[in-house]
C-alpha positions in Angstrom: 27.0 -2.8 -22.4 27.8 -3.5 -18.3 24.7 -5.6 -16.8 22.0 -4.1 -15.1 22.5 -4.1 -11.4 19.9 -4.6 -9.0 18.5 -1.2 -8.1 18.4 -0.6 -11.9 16.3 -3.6 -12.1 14.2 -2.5 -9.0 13.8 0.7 -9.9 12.2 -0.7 -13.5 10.2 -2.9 -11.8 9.0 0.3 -9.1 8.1 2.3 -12.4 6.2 -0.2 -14.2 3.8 -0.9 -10.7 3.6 3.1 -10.3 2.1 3.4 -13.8 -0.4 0.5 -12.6 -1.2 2.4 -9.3 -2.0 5.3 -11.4 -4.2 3.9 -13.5 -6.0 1.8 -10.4 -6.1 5.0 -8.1 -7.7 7.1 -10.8 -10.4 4.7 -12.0 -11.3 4.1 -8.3 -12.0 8.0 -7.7 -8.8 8.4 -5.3 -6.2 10.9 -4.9 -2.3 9.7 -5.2 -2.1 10.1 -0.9 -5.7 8.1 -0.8 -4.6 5.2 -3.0 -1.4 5.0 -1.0 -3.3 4.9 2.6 -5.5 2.4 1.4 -2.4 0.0 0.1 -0.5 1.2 2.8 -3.9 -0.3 5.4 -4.1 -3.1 3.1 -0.2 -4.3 4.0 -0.5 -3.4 7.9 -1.8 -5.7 10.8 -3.1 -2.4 12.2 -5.5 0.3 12.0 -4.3 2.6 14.2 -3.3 6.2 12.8 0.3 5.5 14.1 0.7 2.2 12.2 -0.6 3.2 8.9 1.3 6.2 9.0 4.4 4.5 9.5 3.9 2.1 7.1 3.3 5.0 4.6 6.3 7.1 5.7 5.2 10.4 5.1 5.1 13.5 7.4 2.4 13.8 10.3 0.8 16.7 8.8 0.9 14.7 5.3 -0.7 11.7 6.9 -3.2 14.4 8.4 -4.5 15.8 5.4 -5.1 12.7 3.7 -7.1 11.5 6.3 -9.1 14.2 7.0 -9.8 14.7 3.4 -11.1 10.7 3.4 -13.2 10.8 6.1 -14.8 13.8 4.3 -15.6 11.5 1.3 -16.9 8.7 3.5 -13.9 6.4 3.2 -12.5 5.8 6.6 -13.8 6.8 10.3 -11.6 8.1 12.9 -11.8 7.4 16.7 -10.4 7.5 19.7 -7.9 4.6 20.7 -9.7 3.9 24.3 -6.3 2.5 25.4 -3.9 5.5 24.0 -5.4 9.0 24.0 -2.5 9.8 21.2 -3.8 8.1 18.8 -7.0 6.9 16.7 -8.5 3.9 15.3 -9.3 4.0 11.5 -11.3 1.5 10.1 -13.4 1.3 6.9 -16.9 2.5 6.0 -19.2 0.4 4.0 -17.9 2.4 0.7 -14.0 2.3 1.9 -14.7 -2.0 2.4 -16.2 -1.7 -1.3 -13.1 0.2 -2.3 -10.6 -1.6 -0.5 -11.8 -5.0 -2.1 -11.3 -3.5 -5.6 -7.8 -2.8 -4.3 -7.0 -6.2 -3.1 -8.9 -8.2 -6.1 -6.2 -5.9 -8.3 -3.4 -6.1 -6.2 -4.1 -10.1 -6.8 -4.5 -9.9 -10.6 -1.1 -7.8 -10.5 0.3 -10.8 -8.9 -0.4 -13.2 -11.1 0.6 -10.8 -13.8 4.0 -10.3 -12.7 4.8 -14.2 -11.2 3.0 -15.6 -14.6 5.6 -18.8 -15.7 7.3 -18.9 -12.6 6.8 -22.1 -10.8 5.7 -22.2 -7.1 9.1 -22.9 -6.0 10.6 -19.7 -8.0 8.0 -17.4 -6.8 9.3 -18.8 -3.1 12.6 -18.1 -4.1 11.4 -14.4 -5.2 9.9 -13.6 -2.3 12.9 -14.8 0.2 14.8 -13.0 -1.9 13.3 -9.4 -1.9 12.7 -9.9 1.9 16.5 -10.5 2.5 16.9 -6.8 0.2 14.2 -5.3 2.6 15.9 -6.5 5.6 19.3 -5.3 4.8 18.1 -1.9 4.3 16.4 -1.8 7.5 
């Protein structure tokens, strides 16, 4: 039987943490496009519509509904960037804080479940090398 090659591996990997996120998005009340904005806010250094969208990389009007639908259900707010009339700021109600730290305490016990055995110095290695994969496909 010919090795597993690295997308293979990835792609078992990917499958394993989508069956997590499923289970995480659904006990927190969230829709599949809800539970990827708030991961996809968790990972960015911005708030602004423009960055989060990006760093989801889905369609505008995509990006659109799922916002609209979460300030509806008092997750985010939307204003105004005073500085770009384009865009908006999102940030977090109280109840979007409370559910974004339920995302962050899990997306740190899902860290420790998947580097559990491997010693600081592997985990480095790990890291440097997914961010070398990232970067070449970039």
């Amino acid at each position: 039987m010919e090795e597993k090659g690295i997308i293979e591996l990835l792609d078992t990997l990917s499958n394993k943490l989508n069956k997590d996120d499923c289970d995480a998005y659904s006990k927190l009340g969230l829709s599949p496009g809800e539970y990827k904005f708030m991961m996809a806010a968790y990972k960015s250094d911005t708030k602004s519509c423009y960055g989060v969208k990006k760093e989801m990389g889905i369609s505008p009007s995509r990006f659109s509904r799922i916002v609209d639908k979460m300030v509806v259900d008092g997750l985010i707010n939307r204003t105004p960037d005073k500085n770009d009339r384009r865009n908006n700021v999102l940030s977090f109600t109280k109840k979007g804080e409370v559910v974004m730290k339920e995302i962050s305490e899990c997306m740190k016990r899902r860290d420790k479940i998947l580097t559990d055995g491997l010693s600081n110095e592997e985990k480095k290695t790990a890291k440097a090398l997914l961010w070398r994969l990232i970067d070449n496909i970039s």
